[in-house]
C-alpha positions as CSV (number, residue, x, y, z in Angstrom):
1,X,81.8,111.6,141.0
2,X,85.2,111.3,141.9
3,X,87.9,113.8,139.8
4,X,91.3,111.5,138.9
5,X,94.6,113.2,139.3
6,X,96.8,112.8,136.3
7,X,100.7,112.9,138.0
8,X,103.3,115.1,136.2
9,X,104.8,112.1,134.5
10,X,102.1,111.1,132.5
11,X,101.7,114.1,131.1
12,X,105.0,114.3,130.5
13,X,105.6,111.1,128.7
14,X,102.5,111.9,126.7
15,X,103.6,114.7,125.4
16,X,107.5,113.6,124.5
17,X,105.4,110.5,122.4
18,X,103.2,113.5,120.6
19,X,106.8,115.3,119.9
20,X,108.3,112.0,118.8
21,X,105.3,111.4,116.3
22,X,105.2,114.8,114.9
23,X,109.2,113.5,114.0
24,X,108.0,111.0,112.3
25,X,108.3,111.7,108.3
26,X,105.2,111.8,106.3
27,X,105.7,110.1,103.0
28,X,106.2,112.9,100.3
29,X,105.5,110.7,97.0
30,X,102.0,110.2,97.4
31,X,100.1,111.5,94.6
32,X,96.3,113.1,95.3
33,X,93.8,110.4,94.8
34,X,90.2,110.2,96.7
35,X,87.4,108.0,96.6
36,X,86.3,106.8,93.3
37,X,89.5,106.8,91.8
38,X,91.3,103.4,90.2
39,X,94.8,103.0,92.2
40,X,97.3,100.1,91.5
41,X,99.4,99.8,94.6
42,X,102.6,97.9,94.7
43,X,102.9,96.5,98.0
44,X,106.1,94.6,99.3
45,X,105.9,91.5,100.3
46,X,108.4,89.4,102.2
47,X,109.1,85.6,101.0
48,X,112.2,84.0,102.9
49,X,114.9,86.0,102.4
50,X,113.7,88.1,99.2
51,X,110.9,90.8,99.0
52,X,108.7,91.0,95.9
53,X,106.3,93.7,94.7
54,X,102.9,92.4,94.4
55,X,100.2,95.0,92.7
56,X,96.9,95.2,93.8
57,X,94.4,97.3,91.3
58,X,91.1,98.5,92.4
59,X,88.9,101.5,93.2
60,X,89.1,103.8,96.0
61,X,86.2,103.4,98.4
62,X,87.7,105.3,101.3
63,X,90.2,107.7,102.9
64,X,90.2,107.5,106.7
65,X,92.0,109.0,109.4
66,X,94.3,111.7,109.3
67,X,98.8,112.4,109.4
68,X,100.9,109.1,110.4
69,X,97.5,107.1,110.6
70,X,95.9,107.7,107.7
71,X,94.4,104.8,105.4
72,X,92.7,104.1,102.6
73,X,90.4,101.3,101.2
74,X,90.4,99.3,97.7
75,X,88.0,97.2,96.3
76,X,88.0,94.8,93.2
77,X,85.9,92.0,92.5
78,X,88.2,88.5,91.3
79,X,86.7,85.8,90.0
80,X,83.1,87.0,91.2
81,X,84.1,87.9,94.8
82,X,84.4,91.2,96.1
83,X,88.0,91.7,97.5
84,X,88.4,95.0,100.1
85,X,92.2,96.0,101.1
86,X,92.7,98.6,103.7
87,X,96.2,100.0,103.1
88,X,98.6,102.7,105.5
89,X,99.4,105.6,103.4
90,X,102.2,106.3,104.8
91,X,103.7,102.5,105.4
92,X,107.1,101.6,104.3
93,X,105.2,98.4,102.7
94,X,103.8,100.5,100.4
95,X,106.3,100.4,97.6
96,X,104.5,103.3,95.1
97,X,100.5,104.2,94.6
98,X,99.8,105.0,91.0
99,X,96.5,106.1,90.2
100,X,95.2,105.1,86.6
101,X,91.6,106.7,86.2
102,X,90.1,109.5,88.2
103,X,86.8,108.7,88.9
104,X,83.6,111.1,89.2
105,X,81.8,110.3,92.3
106,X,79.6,112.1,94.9
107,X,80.3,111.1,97.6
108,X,83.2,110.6,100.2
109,X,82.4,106.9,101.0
110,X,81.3,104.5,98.5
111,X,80.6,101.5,100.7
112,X,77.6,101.0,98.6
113,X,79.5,99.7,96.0
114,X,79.7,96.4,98.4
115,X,76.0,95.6,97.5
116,X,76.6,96.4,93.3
117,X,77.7,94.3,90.5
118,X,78.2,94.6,86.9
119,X,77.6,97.7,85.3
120,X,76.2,98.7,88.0
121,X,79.0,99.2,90.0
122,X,81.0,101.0,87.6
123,X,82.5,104.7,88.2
124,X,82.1,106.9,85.5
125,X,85.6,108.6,84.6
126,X,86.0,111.9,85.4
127,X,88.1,113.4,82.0
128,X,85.0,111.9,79.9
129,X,82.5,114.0,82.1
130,X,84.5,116.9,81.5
131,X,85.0,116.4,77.9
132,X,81.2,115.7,77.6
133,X,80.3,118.9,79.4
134,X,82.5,121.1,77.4
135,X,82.0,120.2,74.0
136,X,78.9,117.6,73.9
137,X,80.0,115.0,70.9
138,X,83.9,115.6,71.9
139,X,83.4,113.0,74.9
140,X,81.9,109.8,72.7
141,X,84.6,110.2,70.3
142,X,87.5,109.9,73.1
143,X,85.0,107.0,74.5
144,X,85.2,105.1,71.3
145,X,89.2,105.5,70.7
């Protein structure tokens, strides 16, 4: 086994690219979501000469990576077929996140919502857990209005 020599310069240019990442501005209008959650994004999306905002509704099935690099994952199902999205949080094409619903989930990962359908695959919302835990009867009334 043979040790490599890194030379001075690589490290150096290694670490001015770290420095010039760390320089990089996080996005700051990100509101908390995580998996389970129901998100419309609107997305900008370049035709000729004009951009348009094209929203894309779905459910969170995954947060991955972490700073500059981070992503996340939405599913819906159109017209029958399952439709995943993997989105840069912190991408200048990402115009604004809105989340609608908070789900209550589990679990970090929900990729086993790929093999559900129908009610099945639903995500229980988590202010109607709450309300059901608190005050029994109080959550099927705010279910039925």
């Amino acid at each position: 086994m043979t040790k490599t020599k890194t030379s001075k310069a690589h490290v150096r240019l290694a670490h001015d690219t770290l420095e010039n990442l760390k320089a990089v501005k996080l996005r700051e209008d990100i509101p908390h979501f995580q998996a389970g959650d129901r998100l419309v994004v609107k997305s900008k999306i370049k035709e000729g000469d004009k951009y348009r905002l094209q929203a894309f509704e779905g459910i969170v099935i995954a947060r991955n990576g972490r700073g500059i690099r981070e992503t996340f994952t939405l599913r819906k199902v159109s017209g029958g077929v399952g439709v995943e999205r993997v989105y840069p949080l912190h991408s200048p094409a990402v115009a604004s996140i809105e989340v609608k619903v908070e789900g209550f989930v589990r679990r970090g990962k929900l990729y086993y919502l790929r093999k559900l359908s129908g009610r099945s695959a639903r995500i229980r919302d988590k202010n109607l857990k709450l309300l059901e835990a608190q005050g029994g009867g109080a959550g099927e009334e705010a279910a039925k209005a």
